[in-house]
N, C-alpha and C positions, 0 to 999 in steps of 0.2 A: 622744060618739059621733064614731070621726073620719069622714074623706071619702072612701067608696067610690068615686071618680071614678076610673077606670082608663087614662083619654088621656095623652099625654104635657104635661108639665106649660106653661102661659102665662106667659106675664110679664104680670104686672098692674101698674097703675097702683103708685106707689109703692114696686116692690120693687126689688131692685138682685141682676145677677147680676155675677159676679167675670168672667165670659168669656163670648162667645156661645156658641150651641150648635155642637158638631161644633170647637168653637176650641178644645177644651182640648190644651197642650202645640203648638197652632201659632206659638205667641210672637207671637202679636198682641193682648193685651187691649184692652180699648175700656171707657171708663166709661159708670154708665147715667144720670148726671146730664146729659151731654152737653155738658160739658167735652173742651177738645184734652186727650189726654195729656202728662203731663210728662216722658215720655223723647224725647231726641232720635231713637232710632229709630222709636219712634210716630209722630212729626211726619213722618216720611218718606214721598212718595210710590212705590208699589211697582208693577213691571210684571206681569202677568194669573198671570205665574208665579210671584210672591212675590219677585222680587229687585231690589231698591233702585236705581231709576234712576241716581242718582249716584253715582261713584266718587269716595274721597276721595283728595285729591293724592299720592304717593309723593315722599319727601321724597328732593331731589337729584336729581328727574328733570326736565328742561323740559318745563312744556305749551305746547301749540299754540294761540295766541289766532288767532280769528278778525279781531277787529277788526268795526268798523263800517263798515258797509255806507254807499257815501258818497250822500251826499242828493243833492237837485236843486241846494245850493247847490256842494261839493264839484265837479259834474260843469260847470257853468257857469265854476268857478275850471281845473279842468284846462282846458278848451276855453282859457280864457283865455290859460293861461301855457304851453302846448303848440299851440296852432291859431293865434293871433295871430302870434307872431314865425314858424312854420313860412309864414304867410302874405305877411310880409313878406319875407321871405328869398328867396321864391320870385320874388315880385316884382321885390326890388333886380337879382336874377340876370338874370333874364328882360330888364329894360332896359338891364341891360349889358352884356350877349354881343348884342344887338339894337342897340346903340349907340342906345337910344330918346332919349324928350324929357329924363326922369328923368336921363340920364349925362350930358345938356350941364349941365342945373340945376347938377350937382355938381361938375363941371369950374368951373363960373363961382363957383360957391359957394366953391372949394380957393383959386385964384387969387386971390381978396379977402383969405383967412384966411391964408396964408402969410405967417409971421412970427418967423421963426430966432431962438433966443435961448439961454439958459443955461436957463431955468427949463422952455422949451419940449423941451429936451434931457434933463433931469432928469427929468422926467413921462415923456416918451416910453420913458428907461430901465428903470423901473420894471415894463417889458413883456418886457424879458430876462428866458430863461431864468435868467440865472446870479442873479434878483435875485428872481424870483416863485416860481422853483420852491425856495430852501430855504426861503420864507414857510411855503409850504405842506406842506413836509416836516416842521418843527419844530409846526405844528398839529396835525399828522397823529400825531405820537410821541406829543404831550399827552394828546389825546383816547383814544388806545389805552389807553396810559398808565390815563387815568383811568374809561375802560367796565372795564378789565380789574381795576381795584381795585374798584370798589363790585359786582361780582360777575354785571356784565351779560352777558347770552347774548351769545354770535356778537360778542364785545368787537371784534373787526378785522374786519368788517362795513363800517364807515363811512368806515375810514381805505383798507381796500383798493377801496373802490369812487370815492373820490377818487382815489387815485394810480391807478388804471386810468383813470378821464379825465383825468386829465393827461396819462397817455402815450398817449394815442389821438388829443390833440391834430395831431399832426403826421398823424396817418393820414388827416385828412377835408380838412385844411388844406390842402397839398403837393398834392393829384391833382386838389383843386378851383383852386388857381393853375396847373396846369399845363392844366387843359380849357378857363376863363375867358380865359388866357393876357392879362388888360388892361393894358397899358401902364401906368405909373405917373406923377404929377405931373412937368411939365419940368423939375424942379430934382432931377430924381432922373438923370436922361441916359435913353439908351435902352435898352429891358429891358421884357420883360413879367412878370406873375406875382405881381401886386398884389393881387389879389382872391381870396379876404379876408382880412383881417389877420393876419397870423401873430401878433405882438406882444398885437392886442388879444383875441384867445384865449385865448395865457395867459396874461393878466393877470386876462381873467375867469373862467377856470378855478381860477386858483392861489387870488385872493380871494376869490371867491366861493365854491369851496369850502371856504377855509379857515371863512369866516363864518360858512358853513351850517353844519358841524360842531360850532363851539363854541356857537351857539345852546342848543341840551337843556343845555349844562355852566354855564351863564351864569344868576348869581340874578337875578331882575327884569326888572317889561320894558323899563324904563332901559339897563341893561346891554348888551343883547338889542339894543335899538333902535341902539345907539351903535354896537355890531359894524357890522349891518347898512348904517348912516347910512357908515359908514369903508370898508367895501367897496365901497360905491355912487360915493362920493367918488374913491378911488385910480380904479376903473376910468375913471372921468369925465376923470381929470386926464390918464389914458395917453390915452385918443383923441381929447382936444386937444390934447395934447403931440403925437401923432403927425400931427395936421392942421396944427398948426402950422410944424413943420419941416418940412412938404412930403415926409415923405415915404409918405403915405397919402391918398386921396382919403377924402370924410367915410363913402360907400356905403362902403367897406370893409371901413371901422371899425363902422359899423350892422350889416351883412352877419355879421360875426364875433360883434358882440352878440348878435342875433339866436339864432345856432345855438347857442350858450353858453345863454341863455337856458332853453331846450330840455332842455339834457342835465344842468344844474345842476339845475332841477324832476324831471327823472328821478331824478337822486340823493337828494332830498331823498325822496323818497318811499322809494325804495327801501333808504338806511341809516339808519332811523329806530332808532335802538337803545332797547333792552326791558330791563327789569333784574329778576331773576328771585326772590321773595321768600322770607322764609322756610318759606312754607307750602309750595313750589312755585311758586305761581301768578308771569305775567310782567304788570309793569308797563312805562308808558314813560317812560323817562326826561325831566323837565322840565325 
């Protein structure tokens, strides 16, 4: 005798239906064991209208990374390496357009250290254009060079925002000696427009960025450290080269470091080159 039950039909314990109800032909099955499905469109989350939150990458097209949001450690490191030397810089200026206690220190400090030699000449040189800027030109081709082979987005990115501070060098330098207008060490004669260093600008422009650049292209943090250790050195040796030959007071040489400081943390931030995979997606180069 079957079951005159006339309702529409329950799910009881133990049965199993292929589809919910009202789902037939919506292409969502679900099983009744309560198991995930084994398709990867099953595993997909869907919005209220049925279509798949994520898009899959289109191959050849760049996407747009976000990036990470910088922590409290990140925001403590920028203060550090943008708010400190902008601090000092203000400073050094401030005591010597005021001729304060700070620009005698340094006047007596120069006079001790003056000490003409070959080797003091050789360092100081190192701060010409004609000797720091093809450093940094011949880095700048490398690295192009080699974002542009391994298939990275935006490959002249890193190089043209180096050579755009190298030649901006003269635009903050030149109007800032011409406003300080300070007279220069005795052994120079008389002249103003010392302040600040034209030499030790680009020196820490041309190294400094060449370092920064080849960092991401460098295996190891051996490697990496040695760049770093040799940029920090050359710069070191020009602005006692140029303290020693008298012909920069030490403030100067600080002063120039200082704003280099600044605009090299800019760059670094800003040509971080990305290399873009085969799925689509960008990575960054280490």
């Amino acid at each position: 005798m079957g079951d005159t039950w006339s309702g529409p039909p329950q799910l009881r314990p133990g049965r199993a239906l292929a589809h919910t109800p009202g789902a037939s032909g919506s292409g969502s099955p679900h099983r009744s064991d309560g198991r995930s499905p084994q398709t990867p469109r099953g595993a997909r989350h869907t919005d209220p209208d049925g279509r798949s939150r994520t898009t899959p990458p289109v191959r050849g097209r760049p996407t747009i990374s976000s990036g990470r949001r910088a922590g409290p450690r990140g925001l403590v490191r920028g203060l550090l390496l943008l708010g400190l030397p902008g601090l000092f810089f203000s400073l050094i200026t401030w005591q010597v357009v005021a001729d304060g206690p700070l620009t005698r220190v340094d006047e007596r400090l120069s006079d001790s250290l003056v000490r003409r030699g070959a080797a003091a000449r050789f360092l100081a040189d190192l701060g010409n254009v004609t000797v720091a800027v093809p450093v940094l030109a011949l880095v700048l081709v490398y690295v192009a060079w080699r974002a542009r082979a391994t298939g990275t987005d935006h490959w002249w990115r890193p190089a043209a925002g180096a050579a755009a501070l190298m030649a901006a060098v003269p635009l903050w330098v030149v109007p800032l000696k011409e406003l300080v207008a300070r007279p220069g060490p005795a052994i120079m004669g008389p002249g103003t427009g010392f302040y600040p260093s034209g030499h030790t600008a680009t020196a820490t422009v041309a190294y400094g960025a060449a370092a920064l650049l080849l960092l991401p292209w460098l295996r190891g943090a051996p490697a990496r450290g040695a760049a770093v250790c040799c940029a920090v050195v050359v710069n070191l040796g020009v602005g006692a080269g140029l303290v020693r030959q008298g012909y920069h007071w030490p403030l100067d040489v600080v002063a120039s470091w200082c704003v280099c400081a600044m605009l090299l943390t800019a760059l670094g931030r800003w040509s971080r080159p990305r290399s873009r995979t085969t799925d689509g997606t960008d990575r960054e180069v280490r």
